[in-house]
C-alpha positions as CSV (number, residue, x, y, z in Angstrom):
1,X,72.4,94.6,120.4
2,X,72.1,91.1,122.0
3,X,73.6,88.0,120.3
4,X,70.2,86.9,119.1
5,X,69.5,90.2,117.6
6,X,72.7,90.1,115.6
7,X,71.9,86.8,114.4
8,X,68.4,87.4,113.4
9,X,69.9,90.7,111.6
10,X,72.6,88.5,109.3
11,X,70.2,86.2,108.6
12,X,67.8,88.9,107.2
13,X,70.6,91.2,105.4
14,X,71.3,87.7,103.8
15,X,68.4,85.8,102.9
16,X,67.0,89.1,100.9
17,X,70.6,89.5,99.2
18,X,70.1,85.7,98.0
19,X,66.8,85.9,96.9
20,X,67.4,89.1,94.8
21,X,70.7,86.6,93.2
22,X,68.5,83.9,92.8
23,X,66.0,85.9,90.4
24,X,69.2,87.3,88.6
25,X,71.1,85.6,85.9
26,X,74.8,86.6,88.2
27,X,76.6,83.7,90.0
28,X,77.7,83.8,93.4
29,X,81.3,84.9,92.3
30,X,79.4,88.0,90.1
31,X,77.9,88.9,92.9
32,X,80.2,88.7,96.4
33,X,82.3,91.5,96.3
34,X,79.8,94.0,95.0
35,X,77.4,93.4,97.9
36,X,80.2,93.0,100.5
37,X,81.1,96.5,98.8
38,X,77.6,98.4,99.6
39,X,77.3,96.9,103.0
40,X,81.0,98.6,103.1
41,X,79.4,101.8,101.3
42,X,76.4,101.3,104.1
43,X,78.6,101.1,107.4
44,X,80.8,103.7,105.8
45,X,77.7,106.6,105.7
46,X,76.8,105.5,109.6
47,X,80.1,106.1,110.7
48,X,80.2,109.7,108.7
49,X,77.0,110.3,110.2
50,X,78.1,110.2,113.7
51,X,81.3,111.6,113.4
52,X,79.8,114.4,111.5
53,X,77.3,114.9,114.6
54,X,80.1,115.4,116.5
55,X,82.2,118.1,114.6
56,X,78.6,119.8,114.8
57,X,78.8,120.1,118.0
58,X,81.4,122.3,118.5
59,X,80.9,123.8,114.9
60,X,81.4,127.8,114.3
61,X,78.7,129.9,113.5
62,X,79.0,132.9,111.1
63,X,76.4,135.1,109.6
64,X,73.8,133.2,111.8
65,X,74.7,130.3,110.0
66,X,76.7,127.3,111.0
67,X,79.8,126.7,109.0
68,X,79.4,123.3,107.0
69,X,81.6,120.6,107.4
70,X,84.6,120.0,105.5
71,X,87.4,116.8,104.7
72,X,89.7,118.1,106.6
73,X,87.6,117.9,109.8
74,X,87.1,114.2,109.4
75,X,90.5,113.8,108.5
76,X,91.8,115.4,112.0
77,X,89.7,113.0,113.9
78,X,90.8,109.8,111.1
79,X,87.7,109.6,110.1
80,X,86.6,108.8,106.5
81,X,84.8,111.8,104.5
82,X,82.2,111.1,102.0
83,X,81.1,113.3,99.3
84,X,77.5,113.5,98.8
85,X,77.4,111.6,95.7
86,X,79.4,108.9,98.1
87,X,76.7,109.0,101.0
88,X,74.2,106.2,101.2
89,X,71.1,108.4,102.0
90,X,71.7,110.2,98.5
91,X,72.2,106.6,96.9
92,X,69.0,105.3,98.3
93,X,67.0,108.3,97.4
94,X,67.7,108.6,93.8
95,X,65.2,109.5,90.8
96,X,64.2,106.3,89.3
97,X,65.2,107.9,85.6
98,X,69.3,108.3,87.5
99,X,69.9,110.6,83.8
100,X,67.3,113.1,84.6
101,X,70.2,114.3,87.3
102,X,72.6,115.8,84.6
103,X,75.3,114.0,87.0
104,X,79.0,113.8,86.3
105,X,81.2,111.0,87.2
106,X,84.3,111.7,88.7
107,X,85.6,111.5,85.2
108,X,83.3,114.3,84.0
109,X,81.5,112.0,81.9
110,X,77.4,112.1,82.4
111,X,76.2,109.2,84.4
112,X,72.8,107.5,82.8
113,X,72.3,104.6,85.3
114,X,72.5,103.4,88.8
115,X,75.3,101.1,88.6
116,X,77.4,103.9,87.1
117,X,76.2,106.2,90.0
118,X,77.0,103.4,92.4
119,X,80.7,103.1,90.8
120,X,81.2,106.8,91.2
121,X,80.7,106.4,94.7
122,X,83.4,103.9,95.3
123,X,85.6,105.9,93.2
124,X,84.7,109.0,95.2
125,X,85.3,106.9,98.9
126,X,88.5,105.6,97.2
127,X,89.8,109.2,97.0
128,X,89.9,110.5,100.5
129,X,91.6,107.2,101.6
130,X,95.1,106.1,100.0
131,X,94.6,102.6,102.1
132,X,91.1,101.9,99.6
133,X,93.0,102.8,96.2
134,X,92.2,100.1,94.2
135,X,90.1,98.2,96.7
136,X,86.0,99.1,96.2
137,X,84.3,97.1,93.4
138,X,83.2,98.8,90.3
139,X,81.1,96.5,88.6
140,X,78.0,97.8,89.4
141,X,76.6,98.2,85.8
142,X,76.6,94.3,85.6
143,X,73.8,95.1,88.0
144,X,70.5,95.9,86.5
145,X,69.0,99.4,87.9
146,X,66.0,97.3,89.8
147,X,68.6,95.0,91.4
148,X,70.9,97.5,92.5
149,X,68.3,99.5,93.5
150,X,66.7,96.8,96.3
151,X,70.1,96.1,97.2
152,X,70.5,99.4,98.1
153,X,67.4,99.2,100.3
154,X,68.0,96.3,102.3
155,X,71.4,97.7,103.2
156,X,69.4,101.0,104.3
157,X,68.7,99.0,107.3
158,X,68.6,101.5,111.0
159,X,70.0,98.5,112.5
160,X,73.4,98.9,111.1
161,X,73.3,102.4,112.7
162,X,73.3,100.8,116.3
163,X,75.9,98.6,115.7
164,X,79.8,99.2,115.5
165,X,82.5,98.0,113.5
166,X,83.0,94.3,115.5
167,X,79.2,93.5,114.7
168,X,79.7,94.6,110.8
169,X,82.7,92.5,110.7
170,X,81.0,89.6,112.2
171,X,78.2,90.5,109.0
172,X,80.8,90.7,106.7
173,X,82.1,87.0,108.0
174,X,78.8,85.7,108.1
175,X,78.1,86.8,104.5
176,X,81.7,86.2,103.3
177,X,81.0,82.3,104.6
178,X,77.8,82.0,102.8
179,X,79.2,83.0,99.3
180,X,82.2,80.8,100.0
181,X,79.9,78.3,100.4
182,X,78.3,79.0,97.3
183,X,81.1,79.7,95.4
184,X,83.0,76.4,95.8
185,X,79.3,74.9,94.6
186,X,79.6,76.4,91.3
187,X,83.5,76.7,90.8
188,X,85.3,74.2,93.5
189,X,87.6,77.2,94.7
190,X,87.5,80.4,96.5
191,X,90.0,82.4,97.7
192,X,89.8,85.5,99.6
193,X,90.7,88.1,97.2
194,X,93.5,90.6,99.0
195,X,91.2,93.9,98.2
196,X,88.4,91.9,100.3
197,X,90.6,91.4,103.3
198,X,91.8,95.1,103.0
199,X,87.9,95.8,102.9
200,X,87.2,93.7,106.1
201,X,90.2,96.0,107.8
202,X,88.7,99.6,107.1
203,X,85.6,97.6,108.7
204,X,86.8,96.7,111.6
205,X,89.2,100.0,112.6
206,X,91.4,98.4,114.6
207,X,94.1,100.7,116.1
208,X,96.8,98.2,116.3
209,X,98.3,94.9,115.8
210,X,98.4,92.5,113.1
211,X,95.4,90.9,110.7
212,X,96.5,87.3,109.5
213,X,94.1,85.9,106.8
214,X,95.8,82.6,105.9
215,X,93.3,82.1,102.9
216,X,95.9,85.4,101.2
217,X,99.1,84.2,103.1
């Protein structure tokens, strides 16, 4: 994907984000770290996609049937494992009545709306990784169903299959700017909160060296 493309791509993803926070009654600071977190969710499912692809190429077959893949196979090749409940496609494709499921959360209790779905699934991506304990935002039921759900479709973007984890860094920058930008409109201040930055690392995989964000130093 050429510069240009890239560009025009932020500037989509984020002008559809802002309108949808425009016609809601969140502020910029409501809203930041829940949408960085499904573009996080998003990238997350395109990099399990691929990585599954490949275990399924080499995968046994038994019965006639090919043997489903499993944690531990995405753990061998330090990969991150998502449950289906965690994987975007099943987000994206939900009932519009999210009770009629009979879903449990991770807690066992039954789940009656999307923004407790979508906080399941950070709770479920938070559990195959000990470096995201903590990290993933749960506040989607601040989020009305409607809004969460056209969030979840702009993020369903084939675009952000194509690109790796430099270009989503680069979105996460270029969104990250624009709500700091808002932000210090409506409160002065902003600070790069310490589970954002550890966020923006799981992004951007990098096998070595050292991540200095002075705005956490």
């Amino acid at each position: 994907m050429d510069n240009r493309s890239i560009k025009k791509l932020e500037s989509d993803l984020w002008e559809s984000a802002d309108l949808l926070r425009a016609g809601s009654k969140l502020t910029s600071n409501q809203y930041c770290m829940p949408v960085l977190g499904l573009l996080f969710l998003r990238y997350a499912y395109s990099r399990f996609k691929m990585v599954e692809d490949e275990i399924l190429k080499n995968r046994p077959v038994r019965n006639g049937r090919q043997m489903p893949v499993e944690a531990k196979d995405f753990a061998a090749k330090s990969a991150l494992y998502l449950p289906q409940m965690a994987q975007y496609s099943w987000l994206v494709n939900l009932p519009e009545n999210v009770a009629s499921l009979g879903a449990a959360n991770v807690s066992g209790q039954m789940m009656g709306s999307l923004g407790e779905v979508v906080n399941n699934a950070m709770e479920l991506v938070e559990q195959q990784s000990e470096q995201l304990t903590g990290v993933l935002p749960k506040s989607y039921t601040d989020f009305s169903d409607d809004l969460l759900g056209e969030l979840l479709r702009i993020f369903n973007n084939n675009a952000l299959d194509d690109v790796g984890g430099d270009v989503i860094g680069r979105i996460y920058e270029y969104f990250l700017n624009k709500f700091a930008k808002n932000i210090a409109s409506d409160d002065g201040v902003f600070f790069t909160p310490k589970s954002l930055v550890k966020m923006i690392v799981n992004i951007l995989e990098p096998t070595g060296g050292i991540l200095l964000d002075e705005a956490v130093a």
